[in-house]
N, C-alpha and C positions, 0 to 999 in steps of 0.2 A: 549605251550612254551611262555606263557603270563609271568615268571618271570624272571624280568630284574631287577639288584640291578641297584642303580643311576651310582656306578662305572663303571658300564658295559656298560652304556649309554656314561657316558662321555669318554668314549673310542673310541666314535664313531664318526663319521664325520655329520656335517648337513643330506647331501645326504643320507647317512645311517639311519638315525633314520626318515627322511620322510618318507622311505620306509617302515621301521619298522612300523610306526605308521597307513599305509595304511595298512598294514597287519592286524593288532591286532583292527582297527574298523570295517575291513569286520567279523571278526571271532564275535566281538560283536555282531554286525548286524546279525550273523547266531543265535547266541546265544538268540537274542533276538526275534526274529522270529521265533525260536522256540518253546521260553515263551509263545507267543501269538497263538500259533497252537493249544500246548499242556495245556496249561493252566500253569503249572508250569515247571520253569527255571530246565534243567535237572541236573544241577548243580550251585547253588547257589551263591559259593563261585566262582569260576572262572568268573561270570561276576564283581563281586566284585575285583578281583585280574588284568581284564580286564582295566575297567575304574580306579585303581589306573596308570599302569601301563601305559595306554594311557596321564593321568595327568601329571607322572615324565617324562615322556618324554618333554609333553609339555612345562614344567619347566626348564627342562635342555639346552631344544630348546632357548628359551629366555635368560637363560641367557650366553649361550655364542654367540647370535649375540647383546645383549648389550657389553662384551667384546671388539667385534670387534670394535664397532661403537666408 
């Protein structure tokens, strides 16, 4: 469940999308750890779709606490 348009994000509240973004770097973290078990990523594109995904959040995070400020 790594894909989240920006919409869906900005629909969300700070609180929400923290938790969201806790979520989607442990699932990285497993992902990546398994690259390094297995030698290769079992699926390529989802850590891809991961790390955009953990990005737009980041983005969306920012700017609406410059918003606030």
């Amino acid at each position: 469940m790594a894909i989240l348009r920006a919409s869906e994000i900005r629909e969300m509240s700070i609180e929400e999308m923290k938790e969201k973004l806790v979520e989607l770097k442990k699932e990285l973290l497993k992902e990546n750890v398994h690259k390094a078990v297995s030698g290769a990523p079992s699926n390529p594109g989802r850590v891809k779709e991961l790390k955009r995904t953990i990005a737009r959040i980041l983005t969306i995070m920012n700017e609406k606490k410059r918003q606030i400020a």
